[in-house]
PDB file of the backbone (N, CA, C, O) and the ligand in Angstrom, with CONECT records:
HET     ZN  A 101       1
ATOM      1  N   UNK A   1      54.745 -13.904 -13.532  1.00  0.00           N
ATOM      2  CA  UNK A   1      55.225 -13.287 -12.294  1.00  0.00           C
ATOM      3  C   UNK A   1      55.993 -14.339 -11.487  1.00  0.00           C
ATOM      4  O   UNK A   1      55.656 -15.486 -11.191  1.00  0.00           O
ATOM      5  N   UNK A   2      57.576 -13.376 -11.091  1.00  0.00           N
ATOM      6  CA  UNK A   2      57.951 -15.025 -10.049  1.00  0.00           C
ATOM      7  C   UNK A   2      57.678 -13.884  -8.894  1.00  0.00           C
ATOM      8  O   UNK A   2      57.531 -12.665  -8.807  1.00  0.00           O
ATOM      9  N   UNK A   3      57.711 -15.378  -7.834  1.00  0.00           N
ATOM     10  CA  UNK A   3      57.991 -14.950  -6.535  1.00  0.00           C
ATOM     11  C   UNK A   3      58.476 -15.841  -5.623  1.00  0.00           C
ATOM     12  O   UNK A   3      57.843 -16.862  -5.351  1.00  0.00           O
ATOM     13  N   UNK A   4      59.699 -15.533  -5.033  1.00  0.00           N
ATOM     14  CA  UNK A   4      60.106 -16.393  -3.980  1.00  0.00           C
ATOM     15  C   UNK A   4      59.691 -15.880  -2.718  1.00  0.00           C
ATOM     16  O   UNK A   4      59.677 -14.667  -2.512  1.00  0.00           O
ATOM     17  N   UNK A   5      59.336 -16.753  -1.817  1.00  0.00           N
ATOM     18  CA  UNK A   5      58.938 -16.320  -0.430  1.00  0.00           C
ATOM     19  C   UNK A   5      59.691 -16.098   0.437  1.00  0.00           C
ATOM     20  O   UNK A   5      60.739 -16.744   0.404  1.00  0.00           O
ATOM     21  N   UNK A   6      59.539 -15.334   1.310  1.00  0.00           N
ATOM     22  CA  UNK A   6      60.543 -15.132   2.660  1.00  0.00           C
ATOM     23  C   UNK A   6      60.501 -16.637   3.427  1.00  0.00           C
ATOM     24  O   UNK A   6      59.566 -17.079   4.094  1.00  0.00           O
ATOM     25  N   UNK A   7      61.864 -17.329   3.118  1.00  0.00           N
ATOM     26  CA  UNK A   7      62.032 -18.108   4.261  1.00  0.00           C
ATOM     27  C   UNK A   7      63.233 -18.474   4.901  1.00  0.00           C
ATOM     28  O   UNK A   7      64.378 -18.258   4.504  1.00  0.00           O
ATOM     29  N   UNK A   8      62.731 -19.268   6.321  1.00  0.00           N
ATOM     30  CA  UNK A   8      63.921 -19.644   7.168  1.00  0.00           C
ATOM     31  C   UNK A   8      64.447 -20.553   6.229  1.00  0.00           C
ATOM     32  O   UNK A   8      63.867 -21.207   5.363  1.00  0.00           O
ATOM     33  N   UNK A   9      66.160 -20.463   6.672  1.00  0.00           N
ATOM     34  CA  UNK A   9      66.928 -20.738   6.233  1.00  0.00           C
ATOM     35  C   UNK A   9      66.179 -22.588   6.062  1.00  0.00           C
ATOM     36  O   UNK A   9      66.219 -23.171   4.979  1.00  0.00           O
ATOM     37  N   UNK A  10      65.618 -23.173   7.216  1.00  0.00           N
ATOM     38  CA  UNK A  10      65.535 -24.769   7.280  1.00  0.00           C
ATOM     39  C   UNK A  10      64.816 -24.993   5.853  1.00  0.00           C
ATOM     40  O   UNK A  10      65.306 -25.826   5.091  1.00  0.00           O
ATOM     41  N   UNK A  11      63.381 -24.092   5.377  1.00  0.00           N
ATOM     42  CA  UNK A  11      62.123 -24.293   4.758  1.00  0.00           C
ATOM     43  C   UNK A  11      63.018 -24.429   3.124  1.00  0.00           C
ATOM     44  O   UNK A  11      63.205 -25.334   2.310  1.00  0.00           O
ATOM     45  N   UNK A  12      63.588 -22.257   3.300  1.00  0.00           N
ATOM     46  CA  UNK A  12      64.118 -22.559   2.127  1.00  0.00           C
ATOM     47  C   UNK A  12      65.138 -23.842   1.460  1.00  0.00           C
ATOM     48  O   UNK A  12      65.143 -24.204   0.283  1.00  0.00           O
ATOM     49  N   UNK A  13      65.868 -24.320   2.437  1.00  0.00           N
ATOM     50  CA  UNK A  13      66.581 -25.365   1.634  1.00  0.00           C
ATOM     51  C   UNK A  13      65.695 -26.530   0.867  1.00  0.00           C
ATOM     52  O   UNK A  13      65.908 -27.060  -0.224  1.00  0.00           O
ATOM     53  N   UNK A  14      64.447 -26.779   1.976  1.00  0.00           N
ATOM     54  CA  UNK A  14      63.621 -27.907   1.167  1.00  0.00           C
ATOM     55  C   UNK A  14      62.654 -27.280  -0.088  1.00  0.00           C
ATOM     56  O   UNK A  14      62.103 -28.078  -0.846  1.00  0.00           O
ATOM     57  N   UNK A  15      62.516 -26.166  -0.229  1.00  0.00           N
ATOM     58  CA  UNK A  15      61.762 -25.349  -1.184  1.00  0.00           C
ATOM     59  C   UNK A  15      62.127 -25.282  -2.160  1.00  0.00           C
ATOM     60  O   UNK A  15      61.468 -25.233  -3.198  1.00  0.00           O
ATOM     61  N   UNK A  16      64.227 -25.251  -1.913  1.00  0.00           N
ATOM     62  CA  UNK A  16      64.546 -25.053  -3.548  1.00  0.00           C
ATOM     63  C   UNK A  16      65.292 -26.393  -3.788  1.00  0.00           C
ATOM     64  O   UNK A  16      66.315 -26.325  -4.468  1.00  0.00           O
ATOM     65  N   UNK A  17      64.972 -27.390  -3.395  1.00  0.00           N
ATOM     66  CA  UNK A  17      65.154 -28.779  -3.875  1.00  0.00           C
ATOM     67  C   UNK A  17      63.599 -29.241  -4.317  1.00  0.00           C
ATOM     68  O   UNK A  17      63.588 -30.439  -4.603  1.00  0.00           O
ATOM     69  N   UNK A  18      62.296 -28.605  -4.447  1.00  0.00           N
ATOM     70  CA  UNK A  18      61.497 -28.820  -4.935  1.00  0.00           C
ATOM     71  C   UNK A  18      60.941 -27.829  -6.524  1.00  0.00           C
ATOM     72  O   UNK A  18      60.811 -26.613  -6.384  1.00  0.00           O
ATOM     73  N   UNK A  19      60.701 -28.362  -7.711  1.00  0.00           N
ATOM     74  CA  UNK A  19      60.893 -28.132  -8.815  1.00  0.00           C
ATOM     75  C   UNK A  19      60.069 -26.785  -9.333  1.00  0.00           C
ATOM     76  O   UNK A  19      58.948 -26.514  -8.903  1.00  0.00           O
ATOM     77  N   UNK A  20      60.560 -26.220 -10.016  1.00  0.00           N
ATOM     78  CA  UNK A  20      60.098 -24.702  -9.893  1.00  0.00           C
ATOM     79  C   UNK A  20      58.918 -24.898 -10.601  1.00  0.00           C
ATOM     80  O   UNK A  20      58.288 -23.842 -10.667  1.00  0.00           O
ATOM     81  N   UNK A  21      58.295 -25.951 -11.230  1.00  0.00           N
ATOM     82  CA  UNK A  21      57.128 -25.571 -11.949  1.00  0.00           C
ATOM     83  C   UNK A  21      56.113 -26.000 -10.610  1.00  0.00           C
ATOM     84  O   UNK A  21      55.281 -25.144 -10.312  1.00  0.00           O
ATOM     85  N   UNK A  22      56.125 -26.977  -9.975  1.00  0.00           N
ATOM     86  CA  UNK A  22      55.736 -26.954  -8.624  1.00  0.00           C
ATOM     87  C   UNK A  22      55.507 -26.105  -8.216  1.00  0.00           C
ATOM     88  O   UNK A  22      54.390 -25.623  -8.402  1.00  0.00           O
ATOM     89  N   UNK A  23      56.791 -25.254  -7.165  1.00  0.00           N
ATOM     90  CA  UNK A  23      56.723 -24.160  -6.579  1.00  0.00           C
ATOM     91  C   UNK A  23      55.590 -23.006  -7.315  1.00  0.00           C
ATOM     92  O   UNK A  23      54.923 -22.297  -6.561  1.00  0.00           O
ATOM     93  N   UNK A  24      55.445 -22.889  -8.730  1.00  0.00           N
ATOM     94  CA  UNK A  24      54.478 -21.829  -9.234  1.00  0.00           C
ATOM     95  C   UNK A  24      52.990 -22.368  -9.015  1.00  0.00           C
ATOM     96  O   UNK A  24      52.049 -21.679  -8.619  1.00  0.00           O
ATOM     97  N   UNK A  25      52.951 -23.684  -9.333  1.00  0.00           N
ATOM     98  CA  UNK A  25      51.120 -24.015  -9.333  1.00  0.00           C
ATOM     99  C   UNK A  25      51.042 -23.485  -7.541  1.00  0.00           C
ATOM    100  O   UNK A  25      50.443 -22.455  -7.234  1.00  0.00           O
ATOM    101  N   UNK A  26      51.889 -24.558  -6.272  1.00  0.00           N
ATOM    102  CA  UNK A  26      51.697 -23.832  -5.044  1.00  0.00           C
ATOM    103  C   UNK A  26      51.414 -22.556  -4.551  1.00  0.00           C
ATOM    104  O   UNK A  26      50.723 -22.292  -3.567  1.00  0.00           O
ATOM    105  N   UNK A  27      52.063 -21.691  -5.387  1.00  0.00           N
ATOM    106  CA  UNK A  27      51.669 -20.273  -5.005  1.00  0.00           C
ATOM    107  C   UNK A  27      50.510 -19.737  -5.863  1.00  0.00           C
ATOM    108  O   UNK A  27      49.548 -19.096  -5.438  1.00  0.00           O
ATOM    109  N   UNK A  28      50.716 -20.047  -6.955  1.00  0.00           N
ATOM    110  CA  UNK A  28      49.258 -19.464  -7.460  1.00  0.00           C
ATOM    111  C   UNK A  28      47.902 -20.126  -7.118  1.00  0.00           C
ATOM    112  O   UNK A  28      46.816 -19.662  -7.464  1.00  0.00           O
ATOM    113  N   UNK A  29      48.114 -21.485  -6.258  1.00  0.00           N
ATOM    114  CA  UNK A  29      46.529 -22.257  -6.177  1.00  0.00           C
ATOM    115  C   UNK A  29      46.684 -21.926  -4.374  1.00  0.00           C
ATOM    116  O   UNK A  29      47.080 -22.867  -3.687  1.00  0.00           O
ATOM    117  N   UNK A  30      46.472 -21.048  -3.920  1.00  0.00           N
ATOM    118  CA  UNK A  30      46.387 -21.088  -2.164  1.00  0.00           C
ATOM    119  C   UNK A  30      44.945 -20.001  -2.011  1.00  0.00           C
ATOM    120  O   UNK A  30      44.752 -18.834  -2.353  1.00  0.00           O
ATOM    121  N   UNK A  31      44.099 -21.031  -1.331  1.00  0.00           N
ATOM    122  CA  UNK A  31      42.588 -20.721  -1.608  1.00  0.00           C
ATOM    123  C   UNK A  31      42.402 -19.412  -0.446  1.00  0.00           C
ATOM    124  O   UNK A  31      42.888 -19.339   0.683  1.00  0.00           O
ATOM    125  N   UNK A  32      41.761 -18.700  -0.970  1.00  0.00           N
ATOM    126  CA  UNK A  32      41.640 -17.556   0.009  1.00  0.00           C
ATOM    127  C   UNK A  32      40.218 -17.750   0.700  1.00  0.00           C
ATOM    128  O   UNK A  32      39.299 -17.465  -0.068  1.00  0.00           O
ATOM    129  N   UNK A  33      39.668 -18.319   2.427  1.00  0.00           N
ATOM    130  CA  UNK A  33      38.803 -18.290   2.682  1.00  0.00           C
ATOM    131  C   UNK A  33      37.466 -17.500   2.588  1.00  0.00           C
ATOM    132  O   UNK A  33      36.311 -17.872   2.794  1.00  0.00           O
ATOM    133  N   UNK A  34      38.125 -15.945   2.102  1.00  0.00           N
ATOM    134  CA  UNK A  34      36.946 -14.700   2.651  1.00  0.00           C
ATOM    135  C   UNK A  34      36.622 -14.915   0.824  1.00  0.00           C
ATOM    136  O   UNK A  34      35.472 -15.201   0.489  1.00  0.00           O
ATOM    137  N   UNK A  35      37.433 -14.794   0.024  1.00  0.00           N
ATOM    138  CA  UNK A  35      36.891 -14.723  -1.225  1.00  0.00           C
ATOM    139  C   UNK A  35      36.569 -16.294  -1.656  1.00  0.00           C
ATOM    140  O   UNK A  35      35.836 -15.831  -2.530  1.00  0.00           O
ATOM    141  N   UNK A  36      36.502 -17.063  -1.757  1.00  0.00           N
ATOM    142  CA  UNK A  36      36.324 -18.744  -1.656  1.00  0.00           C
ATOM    143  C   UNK A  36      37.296 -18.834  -3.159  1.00  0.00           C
ATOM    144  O   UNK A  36      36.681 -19.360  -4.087  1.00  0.00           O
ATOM    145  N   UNK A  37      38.061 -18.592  -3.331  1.00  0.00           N
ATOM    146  CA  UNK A  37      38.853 -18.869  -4.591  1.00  0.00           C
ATOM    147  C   UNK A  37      40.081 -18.710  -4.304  1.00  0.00           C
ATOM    148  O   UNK A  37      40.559 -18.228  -3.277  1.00  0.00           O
ATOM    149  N   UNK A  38      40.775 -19.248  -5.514  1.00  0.00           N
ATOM    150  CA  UNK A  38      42.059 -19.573  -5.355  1.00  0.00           C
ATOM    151  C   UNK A  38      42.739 -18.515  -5.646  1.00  0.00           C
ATOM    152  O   UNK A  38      42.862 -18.184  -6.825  1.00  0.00           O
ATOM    153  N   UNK A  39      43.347 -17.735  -4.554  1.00  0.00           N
ATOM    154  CA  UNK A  39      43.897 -16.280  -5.593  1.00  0.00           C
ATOM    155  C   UNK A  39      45.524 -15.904  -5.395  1.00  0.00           C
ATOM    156  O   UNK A  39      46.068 -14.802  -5.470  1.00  0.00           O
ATOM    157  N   UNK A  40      46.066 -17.151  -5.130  1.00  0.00           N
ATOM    158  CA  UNK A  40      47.599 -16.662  -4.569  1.00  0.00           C
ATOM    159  C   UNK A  40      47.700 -16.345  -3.472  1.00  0.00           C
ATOM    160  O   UNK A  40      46.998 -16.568  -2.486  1.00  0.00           O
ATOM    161  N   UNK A  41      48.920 -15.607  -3.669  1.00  0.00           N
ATOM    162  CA  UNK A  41      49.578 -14.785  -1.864  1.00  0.00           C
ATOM    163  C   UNK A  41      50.751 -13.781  -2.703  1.00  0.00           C
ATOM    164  O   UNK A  41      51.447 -13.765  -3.719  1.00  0.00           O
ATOM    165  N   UNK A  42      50.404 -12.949  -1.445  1.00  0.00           N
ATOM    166  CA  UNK A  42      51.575 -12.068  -1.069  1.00  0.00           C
ATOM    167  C   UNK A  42      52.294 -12.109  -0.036  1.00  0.00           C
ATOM    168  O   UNK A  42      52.168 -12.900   0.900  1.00  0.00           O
ATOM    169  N   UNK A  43      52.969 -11.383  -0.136  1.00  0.00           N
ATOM    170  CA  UNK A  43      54.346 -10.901   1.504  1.00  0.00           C
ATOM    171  C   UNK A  43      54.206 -12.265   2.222  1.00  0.00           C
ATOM    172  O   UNK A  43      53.875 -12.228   3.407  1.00  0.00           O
ATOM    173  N   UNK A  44      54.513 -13.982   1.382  1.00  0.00           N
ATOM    174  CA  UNK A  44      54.735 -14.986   1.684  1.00  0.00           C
ATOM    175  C   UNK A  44      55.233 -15.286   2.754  1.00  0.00           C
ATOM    176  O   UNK A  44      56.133 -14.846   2.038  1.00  0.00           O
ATOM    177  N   UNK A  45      55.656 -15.615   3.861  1.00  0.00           N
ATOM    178  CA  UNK A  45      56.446 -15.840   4.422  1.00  0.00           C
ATOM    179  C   UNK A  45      56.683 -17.117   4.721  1.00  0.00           C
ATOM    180  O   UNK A  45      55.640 -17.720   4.470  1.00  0.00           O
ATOM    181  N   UNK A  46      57.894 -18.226   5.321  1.00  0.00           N
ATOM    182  CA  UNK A  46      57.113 -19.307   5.783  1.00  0.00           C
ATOM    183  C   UNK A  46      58.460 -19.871   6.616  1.00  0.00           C
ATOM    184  O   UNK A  46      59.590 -19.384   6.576  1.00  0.00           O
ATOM    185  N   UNK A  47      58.091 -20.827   7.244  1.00  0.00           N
ATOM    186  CA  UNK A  47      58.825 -22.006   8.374  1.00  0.00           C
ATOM    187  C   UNK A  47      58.959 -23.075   8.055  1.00  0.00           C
ATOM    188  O   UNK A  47      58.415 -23.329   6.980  1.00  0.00           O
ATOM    189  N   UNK A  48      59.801 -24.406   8.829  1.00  0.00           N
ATOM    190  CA  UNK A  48      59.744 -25.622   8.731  1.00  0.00           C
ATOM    191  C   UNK A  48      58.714 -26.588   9.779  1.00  0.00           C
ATOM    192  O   UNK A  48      59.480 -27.273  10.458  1.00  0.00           O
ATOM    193  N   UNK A  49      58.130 -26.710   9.931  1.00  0.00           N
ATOM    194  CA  UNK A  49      57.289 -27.573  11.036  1.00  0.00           C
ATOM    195  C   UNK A  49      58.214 -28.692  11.555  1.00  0.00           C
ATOM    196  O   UNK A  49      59.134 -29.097  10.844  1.00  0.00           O
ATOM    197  N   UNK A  50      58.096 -28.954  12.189  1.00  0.00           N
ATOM    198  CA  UNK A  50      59.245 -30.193  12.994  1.00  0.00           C
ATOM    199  C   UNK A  50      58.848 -31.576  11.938  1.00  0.00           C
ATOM    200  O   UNK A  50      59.626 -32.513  11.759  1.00  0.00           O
ATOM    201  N   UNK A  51      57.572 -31.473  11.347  1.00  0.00           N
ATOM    202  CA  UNK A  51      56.731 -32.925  10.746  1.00  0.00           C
ATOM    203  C   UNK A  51      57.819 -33.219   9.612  1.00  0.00           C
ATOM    204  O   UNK A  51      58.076 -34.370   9.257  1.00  0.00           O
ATOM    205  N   UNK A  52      58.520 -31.937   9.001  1.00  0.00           N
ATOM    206  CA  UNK A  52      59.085 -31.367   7.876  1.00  0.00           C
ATOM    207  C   UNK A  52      58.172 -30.892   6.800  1.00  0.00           C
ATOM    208  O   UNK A  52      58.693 -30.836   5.686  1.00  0.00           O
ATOM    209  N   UNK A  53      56.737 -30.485   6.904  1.00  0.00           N
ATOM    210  CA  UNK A  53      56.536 -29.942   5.925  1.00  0.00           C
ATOM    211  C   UNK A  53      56.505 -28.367   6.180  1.00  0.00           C
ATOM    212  O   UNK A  53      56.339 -27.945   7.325  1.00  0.00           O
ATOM    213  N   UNK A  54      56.669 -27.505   5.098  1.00  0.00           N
ATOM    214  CA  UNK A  54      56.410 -25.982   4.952  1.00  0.00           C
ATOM    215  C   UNK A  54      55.529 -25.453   5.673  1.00  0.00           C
ATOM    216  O   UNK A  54      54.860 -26.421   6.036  1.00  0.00           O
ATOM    217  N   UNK A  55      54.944 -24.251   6.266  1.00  0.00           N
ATOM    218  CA  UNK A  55      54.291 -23.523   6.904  1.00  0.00           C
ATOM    219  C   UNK A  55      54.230 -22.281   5.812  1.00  0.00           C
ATOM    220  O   UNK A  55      55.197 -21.520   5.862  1.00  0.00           O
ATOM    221  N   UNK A  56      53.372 -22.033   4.989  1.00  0.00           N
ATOM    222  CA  UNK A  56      53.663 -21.164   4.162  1.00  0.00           C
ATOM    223  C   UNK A  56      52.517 -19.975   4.688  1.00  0.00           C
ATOM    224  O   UNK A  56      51.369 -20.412   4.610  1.00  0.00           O
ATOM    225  N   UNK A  57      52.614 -18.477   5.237  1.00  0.00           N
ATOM    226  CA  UNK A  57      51.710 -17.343   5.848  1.00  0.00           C
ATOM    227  C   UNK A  57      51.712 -16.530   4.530  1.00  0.00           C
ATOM    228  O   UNK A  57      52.451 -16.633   3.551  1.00  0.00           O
ATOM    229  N   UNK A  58      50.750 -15.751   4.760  1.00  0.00           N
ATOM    230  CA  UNK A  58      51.098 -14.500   3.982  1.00  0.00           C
ATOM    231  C   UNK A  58      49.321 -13.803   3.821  1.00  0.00           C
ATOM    232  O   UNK A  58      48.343 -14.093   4.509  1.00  0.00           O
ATOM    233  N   UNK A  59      49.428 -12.731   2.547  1.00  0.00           N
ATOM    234  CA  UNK A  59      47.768 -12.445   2.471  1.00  0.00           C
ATOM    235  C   UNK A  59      47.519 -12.635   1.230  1.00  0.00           C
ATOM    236  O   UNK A  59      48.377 -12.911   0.391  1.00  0.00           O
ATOM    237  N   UNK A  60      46.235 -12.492   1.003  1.00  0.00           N
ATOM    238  CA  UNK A  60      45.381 -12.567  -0.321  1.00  0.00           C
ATOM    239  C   UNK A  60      45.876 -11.337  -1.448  1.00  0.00           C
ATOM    240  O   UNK A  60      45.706 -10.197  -1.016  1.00  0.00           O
ATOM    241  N   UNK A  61      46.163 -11.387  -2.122  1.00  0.00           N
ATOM    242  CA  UNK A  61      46.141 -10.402  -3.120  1.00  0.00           C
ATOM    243  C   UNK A  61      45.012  -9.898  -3.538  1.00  0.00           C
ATOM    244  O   UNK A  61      44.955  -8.759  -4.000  1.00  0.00           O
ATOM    245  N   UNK A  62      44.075 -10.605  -3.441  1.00  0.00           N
ATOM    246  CA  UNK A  62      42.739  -9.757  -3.774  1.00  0.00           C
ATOM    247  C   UNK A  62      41.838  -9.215  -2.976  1.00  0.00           C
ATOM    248  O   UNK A  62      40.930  -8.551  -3.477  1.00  0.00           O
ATOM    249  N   UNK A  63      41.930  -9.418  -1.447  1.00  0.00           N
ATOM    250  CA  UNK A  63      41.050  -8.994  -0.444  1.00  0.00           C
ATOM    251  C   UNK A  63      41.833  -8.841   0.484  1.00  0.00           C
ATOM    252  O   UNK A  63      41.402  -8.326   1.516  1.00  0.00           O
ATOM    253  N   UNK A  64      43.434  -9.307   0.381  1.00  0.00           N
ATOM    254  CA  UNK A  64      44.260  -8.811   1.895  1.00  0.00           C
ATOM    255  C   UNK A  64      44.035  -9.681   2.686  1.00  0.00           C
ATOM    256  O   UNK A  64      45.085 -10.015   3.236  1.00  0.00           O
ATOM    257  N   UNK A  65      42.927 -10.399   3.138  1.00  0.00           N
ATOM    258  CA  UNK A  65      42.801 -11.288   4.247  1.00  0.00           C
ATOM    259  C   UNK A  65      44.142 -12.089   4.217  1.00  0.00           C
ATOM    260  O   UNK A  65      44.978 -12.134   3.315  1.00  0.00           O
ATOM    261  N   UNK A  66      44.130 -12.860   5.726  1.00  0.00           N
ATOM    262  CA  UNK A  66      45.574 -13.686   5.519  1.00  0.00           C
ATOM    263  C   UNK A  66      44.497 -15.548   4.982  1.00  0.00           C
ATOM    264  O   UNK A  66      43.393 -16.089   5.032  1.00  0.00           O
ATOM    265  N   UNK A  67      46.207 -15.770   4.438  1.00  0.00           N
ATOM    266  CA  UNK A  67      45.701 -17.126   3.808  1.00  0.00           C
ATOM    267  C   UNK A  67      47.220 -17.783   4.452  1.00  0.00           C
ATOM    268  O   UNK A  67      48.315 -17.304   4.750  1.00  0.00           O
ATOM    269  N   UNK A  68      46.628 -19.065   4.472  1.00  0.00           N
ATOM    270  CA  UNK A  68      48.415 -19.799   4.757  1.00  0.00           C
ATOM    271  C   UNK A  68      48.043 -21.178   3.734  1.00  0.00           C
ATOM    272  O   UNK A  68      46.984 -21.187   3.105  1.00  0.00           O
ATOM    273  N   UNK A  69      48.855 -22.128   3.659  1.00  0.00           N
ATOM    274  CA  UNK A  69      49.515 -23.155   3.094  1.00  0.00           C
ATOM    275  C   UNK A  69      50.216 -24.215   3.780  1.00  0.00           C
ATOM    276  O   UNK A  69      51.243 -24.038   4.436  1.00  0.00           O
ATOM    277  N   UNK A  70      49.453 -25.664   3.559  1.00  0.00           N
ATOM    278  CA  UNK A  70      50.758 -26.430   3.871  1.00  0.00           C
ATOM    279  C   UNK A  70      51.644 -26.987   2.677  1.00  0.00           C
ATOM    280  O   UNK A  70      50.943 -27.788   2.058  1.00  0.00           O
ATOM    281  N   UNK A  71      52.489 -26.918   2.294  1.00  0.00           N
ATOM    282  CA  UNK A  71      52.918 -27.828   1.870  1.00  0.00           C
ATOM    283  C   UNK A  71      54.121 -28.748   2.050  1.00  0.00           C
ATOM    284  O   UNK A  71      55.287 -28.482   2.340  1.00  0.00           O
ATOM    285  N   UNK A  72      53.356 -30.193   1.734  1.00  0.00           N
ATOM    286  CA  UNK A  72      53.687 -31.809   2.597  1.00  0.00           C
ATOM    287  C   UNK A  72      55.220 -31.931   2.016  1.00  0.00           C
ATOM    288  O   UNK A  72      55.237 -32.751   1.099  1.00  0.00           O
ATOM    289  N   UNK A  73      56.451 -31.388   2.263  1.00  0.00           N
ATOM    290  CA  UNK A  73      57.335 -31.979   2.103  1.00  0.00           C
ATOM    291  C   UNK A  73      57.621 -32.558   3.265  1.00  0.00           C
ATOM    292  O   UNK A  73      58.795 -32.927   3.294  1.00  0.00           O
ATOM    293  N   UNK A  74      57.042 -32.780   4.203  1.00  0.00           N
ATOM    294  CA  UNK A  74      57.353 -33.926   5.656  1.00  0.00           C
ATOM    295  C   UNK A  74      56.953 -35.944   4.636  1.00  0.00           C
ATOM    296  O   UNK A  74      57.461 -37.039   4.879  1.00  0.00           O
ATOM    297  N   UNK A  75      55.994 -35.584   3.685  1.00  0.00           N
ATOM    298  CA  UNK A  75      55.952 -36.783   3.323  1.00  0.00           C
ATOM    299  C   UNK A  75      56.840 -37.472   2.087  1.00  0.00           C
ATOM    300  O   UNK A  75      56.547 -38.594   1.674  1.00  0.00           O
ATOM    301  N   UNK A  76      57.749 -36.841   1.634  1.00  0.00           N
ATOM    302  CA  UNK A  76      58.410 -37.055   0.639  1.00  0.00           C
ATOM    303  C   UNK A  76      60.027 -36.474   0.805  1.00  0.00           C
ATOM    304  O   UNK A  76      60.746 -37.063  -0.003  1.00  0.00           O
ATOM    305  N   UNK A  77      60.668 -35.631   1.508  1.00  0.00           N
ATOM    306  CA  UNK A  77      61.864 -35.600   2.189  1.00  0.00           C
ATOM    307  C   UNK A  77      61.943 -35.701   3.914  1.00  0.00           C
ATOM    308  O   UNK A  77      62.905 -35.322   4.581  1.00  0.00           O
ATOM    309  N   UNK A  78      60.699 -36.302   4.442  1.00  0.00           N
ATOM    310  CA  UNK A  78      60.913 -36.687   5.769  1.00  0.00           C
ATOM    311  C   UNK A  78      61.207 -35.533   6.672  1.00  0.00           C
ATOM    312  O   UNK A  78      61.594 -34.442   6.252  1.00  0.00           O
ATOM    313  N   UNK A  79      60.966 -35.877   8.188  1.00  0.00           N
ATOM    314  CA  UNK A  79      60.893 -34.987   9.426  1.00  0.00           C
ATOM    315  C   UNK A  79      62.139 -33.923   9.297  1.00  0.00           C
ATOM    316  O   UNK A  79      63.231 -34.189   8.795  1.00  0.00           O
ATOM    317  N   UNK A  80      61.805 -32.857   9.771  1.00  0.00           N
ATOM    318  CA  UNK A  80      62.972 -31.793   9.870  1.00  0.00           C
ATOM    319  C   UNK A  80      64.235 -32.594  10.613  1.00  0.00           C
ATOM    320  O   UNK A  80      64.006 -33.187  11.667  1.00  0.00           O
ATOM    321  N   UNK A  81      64.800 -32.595  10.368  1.00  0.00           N
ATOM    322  CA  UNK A  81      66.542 -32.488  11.168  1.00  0.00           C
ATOM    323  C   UNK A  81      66.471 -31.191  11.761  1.00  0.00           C
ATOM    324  O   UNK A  81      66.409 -31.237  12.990  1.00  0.00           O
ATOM    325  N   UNK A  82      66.458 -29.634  11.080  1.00  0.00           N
ATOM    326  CA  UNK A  82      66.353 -28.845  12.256  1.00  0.00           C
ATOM    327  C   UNK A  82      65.517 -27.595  11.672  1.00  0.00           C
ATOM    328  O   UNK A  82      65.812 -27.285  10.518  1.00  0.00           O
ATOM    329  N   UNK A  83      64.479 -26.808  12.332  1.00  0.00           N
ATOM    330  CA  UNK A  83      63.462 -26.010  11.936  1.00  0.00           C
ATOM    331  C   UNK A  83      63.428 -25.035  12.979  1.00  0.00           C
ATOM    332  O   UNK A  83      64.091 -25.318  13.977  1.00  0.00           O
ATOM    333  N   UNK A  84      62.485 -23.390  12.975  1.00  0.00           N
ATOM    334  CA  UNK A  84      61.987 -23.561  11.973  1.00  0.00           C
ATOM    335  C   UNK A  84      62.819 -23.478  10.594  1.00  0.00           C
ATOM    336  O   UNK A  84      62.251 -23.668   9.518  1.00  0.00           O
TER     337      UNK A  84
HETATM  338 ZN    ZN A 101      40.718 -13.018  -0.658  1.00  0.00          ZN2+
END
């Protein structure tokens, strides 16, 4: 299954300079609190944080609850220039 997430224009640019086999473990390992396992996401959405890393929202596929994500591209392509 692919899935690209809904994002701002800032996030997506750093999202798709990061390597698609990446991008798949990220979305399939985002731990869902109510079920304590790792179960993905849906209806993704996400932002740039000023830090520059991702803000990734969305819900559980298996219980709906919402789950979010960081992921640290603030530590490896540095602070936003401009977000979200
Ligand atoms: Zn869940």
């Amino acid at each position: 299954m692919h899935i690209t997430p809904s994002l701002t224009p800032a996030a997506m640019e750093r999202w798709e300079r990061m390597d698609v086999k990446g991008r798949e473990l990220i979305l399939a390992r985002i731990w869902c609190v109510h079920c304590k396992k790792n179960h993905g996401i849906r209806d993704a959405e996400g932002h740039l944080h000023p830090s520059g890393d991702i803000i990734l929202l969305g819900f559980c596929p298996s219980c709906g609850g919402k789950v979010a994500r960081v992921i640290e591209t603030g530590d490896t392509m540095g602070p936003a220039k401009y977000y979200p």
